[in-house]
C-alpha positions as CSV (number, residue, x, y, z in Angstrom):
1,X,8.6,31.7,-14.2
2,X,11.6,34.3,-14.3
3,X,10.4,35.8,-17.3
4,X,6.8,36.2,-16.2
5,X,8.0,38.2,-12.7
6,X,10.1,40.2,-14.8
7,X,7.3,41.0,-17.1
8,X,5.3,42.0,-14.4
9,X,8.1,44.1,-12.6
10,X,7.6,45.9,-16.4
11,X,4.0,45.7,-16.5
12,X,4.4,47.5,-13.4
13,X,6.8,50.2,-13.6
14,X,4.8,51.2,-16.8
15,X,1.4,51.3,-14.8
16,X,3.1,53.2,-11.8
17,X,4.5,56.0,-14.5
18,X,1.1,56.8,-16.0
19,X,-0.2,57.1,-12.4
20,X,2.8,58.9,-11.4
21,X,1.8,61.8,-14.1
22,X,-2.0,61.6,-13.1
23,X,-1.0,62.1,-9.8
24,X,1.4,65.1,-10.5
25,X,-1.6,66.6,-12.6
26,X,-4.0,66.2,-9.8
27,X,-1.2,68.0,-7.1
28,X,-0.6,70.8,-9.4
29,X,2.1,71.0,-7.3
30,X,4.4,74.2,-7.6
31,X,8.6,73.5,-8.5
32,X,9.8,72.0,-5.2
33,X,7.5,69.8,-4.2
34,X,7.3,68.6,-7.9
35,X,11.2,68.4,-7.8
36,X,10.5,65.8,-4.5
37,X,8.1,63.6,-6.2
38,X,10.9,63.5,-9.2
39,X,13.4,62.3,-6.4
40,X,10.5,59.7,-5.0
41,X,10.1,58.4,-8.1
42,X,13.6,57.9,-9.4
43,X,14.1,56.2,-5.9
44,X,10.5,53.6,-6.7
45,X,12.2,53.2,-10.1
46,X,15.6,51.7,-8.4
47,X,14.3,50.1,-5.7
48,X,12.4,48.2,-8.6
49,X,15.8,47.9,-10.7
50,X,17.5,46.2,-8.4
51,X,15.0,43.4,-7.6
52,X,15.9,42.7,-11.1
53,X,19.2,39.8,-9.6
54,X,17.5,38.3,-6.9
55,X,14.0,37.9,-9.3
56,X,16.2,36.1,-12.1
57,X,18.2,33.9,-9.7
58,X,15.6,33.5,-7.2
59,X,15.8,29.5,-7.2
60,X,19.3,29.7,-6.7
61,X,20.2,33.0,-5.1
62,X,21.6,33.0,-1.8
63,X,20.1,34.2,0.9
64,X,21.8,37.8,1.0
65,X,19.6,38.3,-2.4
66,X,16.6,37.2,-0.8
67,X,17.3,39.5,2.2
68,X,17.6,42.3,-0.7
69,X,14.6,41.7,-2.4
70,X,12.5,42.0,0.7
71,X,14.2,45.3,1.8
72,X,13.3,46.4,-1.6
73,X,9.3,45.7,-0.9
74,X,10.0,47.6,2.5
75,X,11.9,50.6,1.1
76,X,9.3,50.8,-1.9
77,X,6.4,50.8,0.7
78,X,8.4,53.6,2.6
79,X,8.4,55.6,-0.2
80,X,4.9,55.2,-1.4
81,X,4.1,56.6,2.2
82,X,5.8,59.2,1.5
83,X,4.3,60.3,-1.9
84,X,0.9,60.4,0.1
85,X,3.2,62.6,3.0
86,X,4.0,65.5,0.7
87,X,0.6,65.4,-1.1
88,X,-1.5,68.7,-0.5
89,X,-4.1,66.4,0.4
90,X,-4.8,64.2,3.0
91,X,-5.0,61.4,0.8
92,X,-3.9,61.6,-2.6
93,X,-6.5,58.9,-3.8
94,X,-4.1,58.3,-7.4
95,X,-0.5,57.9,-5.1
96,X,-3.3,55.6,-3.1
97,X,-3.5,53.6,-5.6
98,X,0.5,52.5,-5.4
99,X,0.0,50.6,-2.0
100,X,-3.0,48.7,-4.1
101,X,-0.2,47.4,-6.8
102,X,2.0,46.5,-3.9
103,X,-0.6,44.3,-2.8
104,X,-1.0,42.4,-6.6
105,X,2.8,42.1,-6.7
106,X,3.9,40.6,-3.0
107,X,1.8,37.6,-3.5
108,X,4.3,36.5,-6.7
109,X,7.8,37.1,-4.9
110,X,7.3,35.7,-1.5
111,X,5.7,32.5,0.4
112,X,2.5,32.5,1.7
113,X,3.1,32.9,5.1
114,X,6.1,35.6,4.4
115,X,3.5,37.5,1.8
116,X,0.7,37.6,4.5
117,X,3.1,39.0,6.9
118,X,3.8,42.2,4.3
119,X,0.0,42.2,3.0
120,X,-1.1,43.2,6.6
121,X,2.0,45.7,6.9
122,X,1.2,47.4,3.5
123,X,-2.6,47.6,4.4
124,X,-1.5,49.4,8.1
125,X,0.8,51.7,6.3
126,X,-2.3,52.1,3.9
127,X,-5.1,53.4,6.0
128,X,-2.3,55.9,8.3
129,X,-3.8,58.9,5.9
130,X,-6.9,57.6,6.3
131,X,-6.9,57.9,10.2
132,X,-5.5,61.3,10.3
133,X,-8.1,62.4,7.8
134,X,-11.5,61.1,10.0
135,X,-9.5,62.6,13.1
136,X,-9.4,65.7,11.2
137,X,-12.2,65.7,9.6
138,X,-14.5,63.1,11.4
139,X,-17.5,62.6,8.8
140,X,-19.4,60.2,7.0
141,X,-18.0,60.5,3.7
142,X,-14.5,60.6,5.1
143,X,-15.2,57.6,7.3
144,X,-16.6,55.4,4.1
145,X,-14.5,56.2,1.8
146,X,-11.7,55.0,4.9
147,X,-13.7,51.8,5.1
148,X,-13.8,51.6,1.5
149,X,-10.2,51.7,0.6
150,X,-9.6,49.3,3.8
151,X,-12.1,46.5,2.2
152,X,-10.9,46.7,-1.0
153,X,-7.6,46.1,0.2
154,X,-8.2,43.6,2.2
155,X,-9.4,42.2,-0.5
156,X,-7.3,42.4,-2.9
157,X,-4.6,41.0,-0.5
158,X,-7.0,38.0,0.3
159,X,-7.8,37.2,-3.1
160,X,-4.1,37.2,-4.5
161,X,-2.7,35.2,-2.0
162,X,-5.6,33.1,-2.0
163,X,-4.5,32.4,-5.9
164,X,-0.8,32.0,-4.6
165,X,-1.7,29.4,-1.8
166,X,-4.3,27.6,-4.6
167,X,-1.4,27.6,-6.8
168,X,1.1,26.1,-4.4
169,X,-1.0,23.3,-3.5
170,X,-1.8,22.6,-6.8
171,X,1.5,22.4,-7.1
172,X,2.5,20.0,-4.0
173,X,-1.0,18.0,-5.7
174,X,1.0,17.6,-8.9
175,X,4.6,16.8,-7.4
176,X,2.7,14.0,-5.1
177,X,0.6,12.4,-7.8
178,X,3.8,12.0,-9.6
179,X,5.6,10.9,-6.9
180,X,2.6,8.2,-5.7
181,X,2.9,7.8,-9.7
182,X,6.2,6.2,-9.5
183,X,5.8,4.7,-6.6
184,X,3.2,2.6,-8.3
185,X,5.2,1.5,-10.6
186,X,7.9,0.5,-8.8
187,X,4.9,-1.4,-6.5
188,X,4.2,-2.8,-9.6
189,X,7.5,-3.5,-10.9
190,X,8.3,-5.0,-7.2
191,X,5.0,-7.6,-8.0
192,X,6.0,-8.3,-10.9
193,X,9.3,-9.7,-9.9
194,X,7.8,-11.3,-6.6
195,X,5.4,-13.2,-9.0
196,X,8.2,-13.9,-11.1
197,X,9.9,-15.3,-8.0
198,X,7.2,-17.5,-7.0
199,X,6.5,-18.9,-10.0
200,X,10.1,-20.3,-10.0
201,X,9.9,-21.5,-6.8
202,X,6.5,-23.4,-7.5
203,X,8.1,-24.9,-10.7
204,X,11.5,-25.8,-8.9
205,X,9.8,-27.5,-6.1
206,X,7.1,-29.4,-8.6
207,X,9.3,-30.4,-11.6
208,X,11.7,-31.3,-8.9
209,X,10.0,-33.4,-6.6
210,X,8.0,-35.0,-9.3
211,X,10.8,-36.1,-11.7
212,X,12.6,-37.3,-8.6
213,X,10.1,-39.5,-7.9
214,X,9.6,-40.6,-11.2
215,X,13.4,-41.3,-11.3
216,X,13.5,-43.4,-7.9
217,X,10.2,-45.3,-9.3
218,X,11.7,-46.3,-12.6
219,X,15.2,-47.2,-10.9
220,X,13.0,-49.7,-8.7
221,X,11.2,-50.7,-11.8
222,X,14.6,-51.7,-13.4
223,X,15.7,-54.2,-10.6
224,X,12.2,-55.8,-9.8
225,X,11.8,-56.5,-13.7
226,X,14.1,-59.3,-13.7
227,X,13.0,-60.6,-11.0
228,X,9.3,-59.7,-9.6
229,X,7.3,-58.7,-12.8
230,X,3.9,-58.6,-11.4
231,X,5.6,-56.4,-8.8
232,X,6.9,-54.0,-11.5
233,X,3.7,-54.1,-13.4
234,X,2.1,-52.9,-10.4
235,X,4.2,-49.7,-10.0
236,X,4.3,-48.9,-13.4
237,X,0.4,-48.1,-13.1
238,X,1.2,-46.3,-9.8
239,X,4.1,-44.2,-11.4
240,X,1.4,-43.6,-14.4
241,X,-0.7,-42.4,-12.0
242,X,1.4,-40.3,-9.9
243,X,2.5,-39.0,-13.7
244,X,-0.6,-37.6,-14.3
245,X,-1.2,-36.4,-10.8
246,X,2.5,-34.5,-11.0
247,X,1.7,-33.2,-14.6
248,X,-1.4,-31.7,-13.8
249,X,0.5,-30.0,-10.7
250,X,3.0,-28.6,-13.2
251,X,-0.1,-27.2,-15.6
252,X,-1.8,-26.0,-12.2
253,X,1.6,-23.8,-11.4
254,X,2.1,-22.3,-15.0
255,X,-1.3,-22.2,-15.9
256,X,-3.3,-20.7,-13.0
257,X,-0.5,-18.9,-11.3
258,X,-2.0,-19.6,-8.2
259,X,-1.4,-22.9,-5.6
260,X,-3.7,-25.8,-5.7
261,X,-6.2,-25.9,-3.4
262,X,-5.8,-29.4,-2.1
263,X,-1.7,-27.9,-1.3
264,X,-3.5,-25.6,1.2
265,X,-5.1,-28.5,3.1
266,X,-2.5,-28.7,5.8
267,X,-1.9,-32.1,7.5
268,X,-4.3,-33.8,4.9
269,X,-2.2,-32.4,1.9
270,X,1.1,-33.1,3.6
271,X,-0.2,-37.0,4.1
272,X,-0.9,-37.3,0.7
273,X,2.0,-36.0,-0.6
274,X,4.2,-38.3,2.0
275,X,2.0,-41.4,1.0
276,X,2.5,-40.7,-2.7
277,X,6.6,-40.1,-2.0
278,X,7.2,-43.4,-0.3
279,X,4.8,-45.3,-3.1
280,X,7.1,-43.9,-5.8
281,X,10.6,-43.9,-4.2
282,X,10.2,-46.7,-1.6
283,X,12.2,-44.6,1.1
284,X,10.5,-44.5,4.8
285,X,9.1,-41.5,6.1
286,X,8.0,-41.1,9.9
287,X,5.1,-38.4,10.1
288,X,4.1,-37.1,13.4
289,X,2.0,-34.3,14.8
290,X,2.1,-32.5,17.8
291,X,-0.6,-30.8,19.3
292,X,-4.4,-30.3,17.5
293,X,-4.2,-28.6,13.7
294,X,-6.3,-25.9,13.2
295,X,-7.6,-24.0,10.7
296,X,-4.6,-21.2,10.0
297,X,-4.2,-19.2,6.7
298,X,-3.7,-21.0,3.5
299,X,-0.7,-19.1,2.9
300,X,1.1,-21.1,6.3
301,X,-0.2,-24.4,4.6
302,X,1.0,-24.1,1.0
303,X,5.1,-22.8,2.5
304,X,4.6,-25.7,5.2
305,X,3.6,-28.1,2.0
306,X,6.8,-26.7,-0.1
307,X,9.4,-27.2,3.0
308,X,8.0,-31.1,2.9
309,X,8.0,-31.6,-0.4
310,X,11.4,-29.7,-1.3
311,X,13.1,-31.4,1.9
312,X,12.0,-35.0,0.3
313,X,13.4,-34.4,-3.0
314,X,16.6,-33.4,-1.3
315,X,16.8,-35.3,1.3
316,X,17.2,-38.6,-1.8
317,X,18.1,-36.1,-4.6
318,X,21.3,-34.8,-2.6
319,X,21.3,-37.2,0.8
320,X,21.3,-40.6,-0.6
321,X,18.8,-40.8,2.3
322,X,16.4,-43.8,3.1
323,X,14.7,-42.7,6.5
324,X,13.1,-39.1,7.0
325,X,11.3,-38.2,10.0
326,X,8.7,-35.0,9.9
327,X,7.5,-33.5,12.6
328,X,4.8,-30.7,13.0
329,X,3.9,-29.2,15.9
330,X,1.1,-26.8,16.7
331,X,1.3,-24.2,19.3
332,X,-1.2,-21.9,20.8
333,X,0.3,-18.9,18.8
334,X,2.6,-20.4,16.5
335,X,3.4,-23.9,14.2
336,X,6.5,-25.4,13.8
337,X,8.3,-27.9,11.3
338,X,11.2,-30.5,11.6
339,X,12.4,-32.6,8.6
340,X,15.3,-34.6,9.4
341,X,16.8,-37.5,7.4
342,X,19.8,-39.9,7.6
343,X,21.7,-39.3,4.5
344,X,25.2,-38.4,4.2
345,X,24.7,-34.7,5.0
346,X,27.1,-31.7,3.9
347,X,30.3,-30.7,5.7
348,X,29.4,-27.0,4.6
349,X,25.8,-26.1,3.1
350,X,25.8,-24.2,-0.5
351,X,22.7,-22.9,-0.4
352,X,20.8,-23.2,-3.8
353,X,17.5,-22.5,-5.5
354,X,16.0,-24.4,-3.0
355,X,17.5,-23.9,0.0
356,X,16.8,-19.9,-1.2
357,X,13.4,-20.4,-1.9
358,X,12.8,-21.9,1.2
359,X,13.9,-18.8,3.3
360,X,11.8,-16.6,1.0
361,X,8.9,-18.3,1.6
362,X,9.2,-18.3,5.5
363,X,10.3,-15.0,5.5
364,X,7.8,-13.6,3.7
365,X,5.2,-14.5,6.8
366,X,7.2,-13.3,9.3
367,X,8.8,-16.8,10.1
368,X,12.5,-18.1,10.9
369,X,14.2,-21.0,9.2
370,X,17.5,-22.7,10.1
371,X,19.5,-25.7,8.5
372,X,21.6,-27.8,10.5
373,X,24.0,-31.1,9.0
374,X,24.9,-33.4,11.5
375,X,24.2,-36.9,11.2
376,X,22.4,-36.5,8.1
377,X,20.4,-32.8,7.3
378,X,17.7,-31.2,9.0
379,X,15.2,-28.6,8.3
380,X,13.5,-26.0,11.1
381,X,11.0,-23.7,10.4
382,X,8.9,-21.5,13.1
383,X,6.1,-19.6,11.1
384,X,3.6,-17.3,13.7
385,X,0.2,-19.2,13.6
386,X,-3.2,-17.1,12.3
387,X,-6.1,-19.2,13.5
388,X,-9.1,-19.0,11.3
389,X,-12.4,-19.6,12.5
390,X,-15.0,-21.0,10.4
């Protein structure tokens, strides 16, 4: 971008010298005025020169180079008014032709609303000749060729900073999609992991609870062998069954990726799961309901299902427990849960994989989850209840 400016700074001084000559051809000025438009001219040339710092360091210039540049623009447009000024004409139509350059080249140095500012000043200073001619010489050839200069100016200033506005925003465009870009992939990345996450805690609280329950069963199966066999006949078909049940849970999790929809039941898929726990591990659960369940988002359903089923496998995985009481409770705009059992607690709770996964879950709906253990281990959970209608 530095090199283009400063190829158009040359581009420029180049175009301005062949003008420069027409110009001096057109005055046929005598020795002294020639020997001010010499002076003029060597001044345009330095005021041109020493943009040449603050155009190559513009990014990172300080602001006293900025502040240089501009005065630059100003002291150029001073002197292009006064090439016109010592013209034997009223206007000088070629030295004209300076301010119309001016206008091409503010556009690329300055911001849009900065380069408005100077097109407007450039075109005032422009049409100065212009006036004094008409008031001179009021006419209709005079006046046109006034409103002719004036349009195309206005034009030419409209146009190029049209170009330098279009090309800004093209520019914002291309920074934003780029940075919307990247913020979809890190969306992305961020999904990926939250799948990742709940995958893990589907598997942990499945393959958990269900080899749990499969160890409790066959520890049962053990003692009544000896001495009830018809009795551990009978729950070796159950723990088949539940077997199959739990495995097609576990294929369910890693091969649809999504959460069975008997889990998102509610109360009936919380009943189920309590009937088939105390069939397999023999350890009493009391299940209780307050207030009437309603129809509420599955997503509520399937972390209320989880909190059961990974506060079971715990509660005789960890607690050596024998009695668990579960308690939901619906309220007008929330639902509550309480799992409580009488094992042997935890003087200070390590919270693991499930404990973790718990508090992601509840979390991730806006809900609050505490653990307490005193006289055995409890579980409360407050999730905000989204009724849906049928």
């Amino acid at each position: 971008m530095n090199i283009d400016k400063k190829n158009i700074v040359n581009l420029k001084l180049i175009t301005t010298f062949i003008l420069f000559i027409a110009a001096l051809n057109y005055e046929n000025a005598l020795l002294h005025r020639t020997l001010v438009y010499f002076i003029l001219f060597i001044l345009f040339i330095a005021v041109n020169v020493i943009r040449y710092p603050a155009i190559m360091s513009w990014k990172n210039s300080p602001n006293s180079m900025k502040k240089l540049l501009l005065l630059s623009f100003v002291f150029e447009l001073i002197i292009i008014y006064l090439f016109e000024h010592y013209s034997r004409y009223q206007v000088n139509y070629i030295f004209h032709l300076f301010y119309f350059l001016m206008l091409l080249e503010i556009p690329i140095f300055f911001s849009f609303k900065l380069s408005i500012y100077l097109s407007l000043i450039n075109l005032v200073f422009s049409v100065v000749k212009f006036i004094g001619l008409i008031y001179i010489k009021p006419g209709f050839g005079n006046i046109s060729q006034g409103i002719f200069f004036l349009f195309t100016g206005v034009f030419l200033a409209l146009l190029i900073n049209f170009l330098k506005y279009y090309k800004v925003e093209e520019k914002k465009k291309r920074i934003l999609n780029k940075k919307l870009m990247e913020a979809n992939v890190r969306l992305n990345e961020m999904a990926i992991i939250e799948e990742r996450n709940r995958i893990a805690r589907d598997l942990h609280d499945t393959i958990g609870h269900c080899l749990t329950g499969t160890i409790m069963s066959l520890e049962m199966i053990q003692i009544l062998i000896d001495e009830d066999i018809e009795k551990a006949k009978e729950m070796i078909i159950d723990l088949k069954k539940n077997t199959r049940r739990n495995l097609a849970n576990v294929r369910e999790v890693v091969g649809t990726l999504n959460p069975n929809e008997n889990i998102s039941k509610g109360v009936e898929s919380i009943r189920e799961l309590i009937d088939s726990f105390t069939k397999s591990s023999n350890v009493k659960v009391d299940y209780n309901i307050e207030g009437t369940p309603v129809k509420t988002n599955p997503n509520i359903n399937i972390v209320i299902y989880r909190t059961v089923q990974e506060g079971l496998t715990n509660a005789i995985r960890h607690g050596k427990a024998d009695h668990i009481f579960i308690n939901i409770k619906y309220d007008l705009d929330s639902i509550s849960l309480h799992i409580k059992d009488n094992g042997v607690g935890a003087k200070k709770i390590m919270k693991g994989f499930g404990l973790n996964a718990m508090e992601d879950r509840v979390f991730s709906l806006g809900g609050n989850i505490s653990f307490l253990s005193r006289d055995g281990f409890s579980i409360l959970i407050n999730l905000p209840l989204e009724v849906q209608n049928d």
